[in-house]
C-alpha positions in Angstrom: -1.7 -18.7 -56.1 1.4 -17.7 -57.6 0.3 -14.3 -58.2 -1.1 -13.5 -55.3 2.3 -14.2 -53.4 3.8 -12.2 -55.9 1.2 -9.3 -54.6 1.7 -10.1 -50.9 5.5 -10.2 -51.3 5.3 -6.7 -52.8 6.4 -7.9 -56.5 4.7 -7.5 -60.0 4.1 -10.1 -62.3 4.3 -10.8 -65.9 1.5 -13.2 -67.4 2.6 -15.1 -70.4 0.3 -16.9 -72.9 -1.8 -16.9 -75.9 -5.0 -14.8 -76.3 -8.4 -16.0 -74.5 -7.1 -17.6 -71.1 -8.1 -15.3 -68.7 -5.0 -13.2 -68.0 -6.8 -9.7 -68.3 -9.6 -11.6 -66.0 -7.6 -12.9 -63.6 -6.2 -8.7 -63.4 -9.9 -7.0 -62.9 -10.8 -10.0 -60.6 -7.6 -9.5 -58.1 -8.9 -5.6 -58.0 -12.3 -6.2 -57.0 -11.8 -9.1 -54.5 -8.4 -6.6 -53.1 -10.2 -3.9 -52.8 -7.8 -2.1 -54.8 -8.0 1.2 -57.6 -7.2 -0.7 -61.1 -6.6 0.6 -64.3 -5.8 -0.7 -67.4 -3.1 0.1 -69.9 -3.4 -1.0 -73.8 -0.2 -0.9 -75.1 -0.2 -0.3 -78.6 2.8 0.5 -81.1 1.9 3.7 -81.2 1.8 4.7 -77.5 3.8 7.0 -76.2 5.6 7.0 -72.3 3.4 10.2 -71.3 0.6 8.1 -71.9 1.4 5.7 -69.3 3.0 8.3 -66.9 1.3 11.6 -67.1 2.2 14.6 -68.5 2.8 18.2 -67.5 -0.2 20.4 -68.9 -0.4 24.2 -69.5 -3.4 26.2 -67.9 -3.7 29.4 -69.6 -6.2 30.6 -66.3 -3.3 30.4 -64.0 -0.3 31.0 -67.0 1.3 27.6 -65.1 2.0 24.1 -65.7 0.5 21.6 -63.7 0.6 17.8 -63.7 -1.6 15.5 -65.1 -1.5 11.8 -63.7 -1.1 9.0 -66.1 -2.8 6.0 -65.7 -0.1 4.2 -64.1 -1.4 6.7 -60.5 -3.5 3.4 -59.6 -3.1 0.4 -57.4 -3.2 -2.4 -59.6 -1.8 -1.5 -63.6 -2.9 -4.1 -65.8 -0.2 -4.0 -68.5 -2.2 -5.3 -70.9 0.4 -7.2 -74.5 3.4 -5.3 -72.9 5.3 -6.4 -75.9 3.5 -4.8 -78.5 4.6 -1.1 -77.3 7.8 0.0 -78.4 11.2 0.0 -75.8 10.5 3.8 -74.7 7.2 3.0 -73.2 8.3 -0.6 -71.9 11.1 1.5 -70.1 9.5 4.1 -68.7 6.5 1.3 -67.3 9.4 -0.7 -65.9 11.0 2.0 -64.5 7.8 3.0 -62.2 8.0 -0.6 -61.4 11.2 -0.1 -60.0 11.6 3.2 -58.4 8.0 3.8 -56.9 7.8 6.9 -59.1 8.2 8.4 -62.3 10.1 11.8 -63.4 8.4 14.0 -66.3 10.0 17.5 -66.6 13.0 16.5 -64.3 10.5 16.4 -61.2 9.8 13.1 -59.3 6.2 12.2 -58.5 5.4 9.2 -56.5 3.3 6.5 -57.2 0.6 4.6 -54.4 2.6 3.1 -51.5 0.2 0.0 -52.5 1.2 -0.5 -56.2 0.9 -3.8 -58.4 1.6 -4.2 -62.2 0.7 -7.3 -64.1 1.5 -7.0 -67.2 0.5 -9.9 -69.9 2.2 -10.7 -73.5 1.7 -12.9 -75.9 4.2 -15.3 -77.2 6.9 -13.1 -78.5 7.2 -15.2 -81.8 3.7 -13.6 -82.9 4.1 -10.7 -85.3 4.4 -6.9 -84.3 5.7 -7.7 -81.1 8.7 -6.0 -79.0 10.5 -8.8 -76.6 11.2 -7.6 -73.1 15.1 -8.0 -72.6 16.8 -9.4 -70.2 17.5 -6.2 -67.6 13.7 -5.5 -68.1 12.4 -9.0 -67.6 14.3 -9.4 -63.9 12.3 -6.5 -62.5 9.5 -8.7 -62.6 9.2 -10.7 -59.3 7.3 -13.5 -60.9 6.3 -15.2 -64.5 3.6 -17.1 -65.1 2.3 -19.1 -67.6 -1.2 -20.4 -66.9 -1.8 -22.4 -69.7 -4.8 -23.9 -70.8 -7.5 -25.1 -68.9 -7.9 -28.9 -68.2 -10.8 -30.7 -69.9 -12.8 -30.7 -66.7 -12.1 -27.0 -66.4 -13.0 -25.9 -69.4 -16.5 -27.7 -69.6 -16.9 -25.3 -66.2 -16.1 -22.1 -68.0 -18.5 -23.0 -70.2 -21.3 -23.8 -67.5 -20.3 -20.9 -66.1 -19.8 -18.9 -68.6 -17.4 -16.0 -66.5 -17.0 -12.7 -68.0 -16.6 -8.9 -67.3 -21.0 -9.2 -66.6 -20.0 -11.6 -63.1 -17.1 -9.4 -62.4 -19.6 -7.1 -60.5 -20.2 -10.4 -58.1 -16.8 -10.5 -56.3 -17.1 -9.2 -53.1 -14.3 -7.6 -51.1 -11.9 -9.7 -49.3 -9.2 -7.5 -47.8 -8.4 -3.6 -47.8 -4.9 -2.4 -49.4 -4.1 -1.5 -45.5 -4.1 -5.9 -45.1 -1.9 -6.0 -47.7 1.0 -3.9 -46.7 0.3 -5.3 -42.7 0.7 -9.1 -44.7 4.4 -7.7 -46.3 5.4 -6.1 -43.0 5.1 -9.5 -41.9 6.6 -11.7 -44.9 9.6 -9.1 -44.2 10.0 -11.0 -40.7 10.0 -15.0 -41.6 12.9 -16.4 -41.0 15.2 -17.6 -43.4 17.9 -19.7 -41.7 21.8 -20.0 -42.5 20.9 -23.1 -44.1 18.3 -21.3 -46.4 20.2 -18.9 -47.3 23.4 -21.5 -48.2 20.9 -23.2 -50.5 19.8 -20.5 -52.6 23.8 -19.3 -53.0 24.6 -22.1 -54.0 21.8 -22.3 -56.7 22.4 -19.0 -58.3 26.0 -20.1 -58.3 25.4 -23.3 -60.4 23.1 -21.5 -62.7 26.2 -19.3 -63.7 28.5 -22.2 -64.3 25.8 -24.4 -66.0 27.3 -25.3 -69.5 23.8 -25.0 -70.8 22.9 -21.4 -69.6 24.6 -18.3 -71.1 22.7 -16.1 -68.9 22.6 -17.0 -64.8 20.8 -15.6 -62.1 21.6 -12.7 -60.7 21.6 -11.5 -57.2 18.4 -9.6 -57.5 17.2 -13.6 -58.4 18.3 -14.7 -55.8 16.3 -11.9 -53.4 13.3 -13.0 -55.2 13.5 -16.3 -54.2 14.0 -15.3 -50.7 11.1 -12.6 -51.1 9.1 -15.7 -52.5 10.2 -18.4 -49.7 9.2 -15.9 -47.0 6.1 -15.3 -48.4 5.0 -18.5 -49.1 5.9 -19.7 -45.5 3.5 -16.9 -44.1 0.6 -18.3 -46.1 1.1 -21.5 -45.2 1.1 -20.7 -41.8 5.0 -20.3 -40.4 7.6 -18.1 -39.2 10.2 -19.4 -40.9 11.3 -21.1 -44.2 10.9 -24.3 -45.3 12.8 -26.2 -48.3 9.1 -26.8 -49.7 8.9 -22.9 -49.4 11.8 -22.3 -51.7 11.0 -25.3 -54.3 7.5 -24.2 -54.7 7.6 -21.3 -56.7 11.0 -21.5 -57.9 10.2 -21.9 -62.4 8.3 -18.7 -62.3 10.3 -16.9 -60.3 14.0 -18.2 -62.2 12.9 -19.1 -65.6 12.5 -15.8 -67.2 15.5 -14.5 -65.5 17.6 -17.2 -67.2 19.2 -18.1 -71.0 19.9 -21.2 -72.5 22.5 -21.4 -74.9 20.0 -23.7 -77.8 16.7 -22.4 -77.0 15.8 -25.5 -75.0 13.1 -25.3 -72.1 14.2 -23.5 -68.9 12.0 -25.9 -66.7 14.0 -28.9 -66.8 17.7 -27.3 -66.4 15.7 -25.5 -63.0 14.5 -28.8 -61.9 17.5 -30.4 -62.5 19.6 -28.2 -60.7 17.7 -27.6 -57.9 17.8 -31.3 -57.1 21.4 -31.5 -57.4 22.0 -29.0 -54.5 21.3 -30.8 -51.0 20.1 -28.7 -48.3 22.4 -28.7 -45.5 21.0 -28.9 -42.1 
């Protein structure tokens, strides 16, 4: 659920975990039940940034360069172990992410209007990894951590037995077209004075928090909102809801914070979230 408001509120999302849960699954199943172009990225140590956005190519028929699309010129990019490329390609992945577009040779080319990244990485302590820092991990709207599956769950994966073979199963539950319409009208929930007071004041606290170094910025605080409104629309109302805020508020925050010992991220959230009232 939380990454399909991340997708409906026009974010991208970074999957966190250990090999073998499902992350690059959970990518190719979104595409097919979307109805959306997917690709997927490995990255490698030794890939470069053309290989993620394209490069310009020589044609000796026409004595001209012309521009051949990455594979980043899709839909929905599966990232797949961001963190094992080095910082150039990280950058210039992020950087589509952000603008819409990349720039090879000093000329912009735009990416889809619809255009989703989830990227997955393993847990940054395991060797020949590259951790995402700080500046690169805010651009992502969301991150989750799906964990592993509950007993009961896991005696259904193996009934079930899901891999790329059932993939071809998922049918088609939306066009790309539904999915801009559903932003276009996330854009218009209504997030009330009161609302808006909340999430101020939470972004505030983070930054004066004697256990945080690093607080949220203001482009947190526009997630959450981005998030709330989102949320509200799939549950079914035009404006914003204190459950709306709360429900999705770890992944959106933690990765976008530091605390000063290492300590978990989840509990400070918690903890100040429930100190901050919401004024009515």
């Amino acid at each position: 659920r939380a990454v399909l408001v991340a997708l409906f509120a026009g974010g991208h999302v970074l999957l966190e975990g250990p090999p073998g849960i499902g992350k690059t699954l959970l990518a190719r199943s979104l595409s097919l039940t979307l109805g959306v172009e997917f690709n997927r990225i490995q990255f490698t140590p030794d890939l470069l940034p053309s290989d993620v956005t394209g490069t310009d190519i020589f044609s000796p028929e026409t004595g001209q360069f012309s521009f051949q699309e990455g594979p980043i010129f899709h839909n929905l990019v599966l990232a797949d172990e961001i963190n094992r490329a080095p910082a150039k390609v990280q950058s210039a992945l992020l950087e589509a992410m952000a603008e819409g577009a990349v720039t090879v040779d000093g000329t912009r080319h735009a990416l889809p209007e619809m255009f989703f990244v989830v990227a997955t990485q393993n847990p940054q302590e395991e060797e020949g990894t590259f951790p995402l820092p700080e500046s690169q991990l805010d651009r992502f709207l969301m991150l989750v951590t799906p964990g592993y599956p509950s007993a009961e769950d896991e005696q259904r994966i193996l009934r079930e037995r899901p891999s790329d073979r059932t993939l071809p199963t998922l049918a088609e539950v939306m066009s790309p077209q539904d999915m801009l319409t559903l932003r276009q009208q996330a854009d218009g929930i209504h997030l009330a004075e009161d609302a808006e007071r909340w999430i101020v004041a939470f972004a505030q606290a983070t930054r004066l928090h004697d256990q945080l170094q690093l607080g949220l910025s203001p482009r947190g605080s526009l997630a959450i909102a981005t998030v709330a409104r989102t949320q509200a629309l799939l549950a079914g109302r035009d404006h914003v809801r204190p459950e709306d805020v709360r429900q999705h508020l770890i992944p959106t925050v933690a990765h976008r914070l530091r605390t000063r010992s290492g300590t978990a991220i989840e509990p400070i959230v918690d903890s100040i979230a429930d100190g901050i009232a919401w004024a009515v």
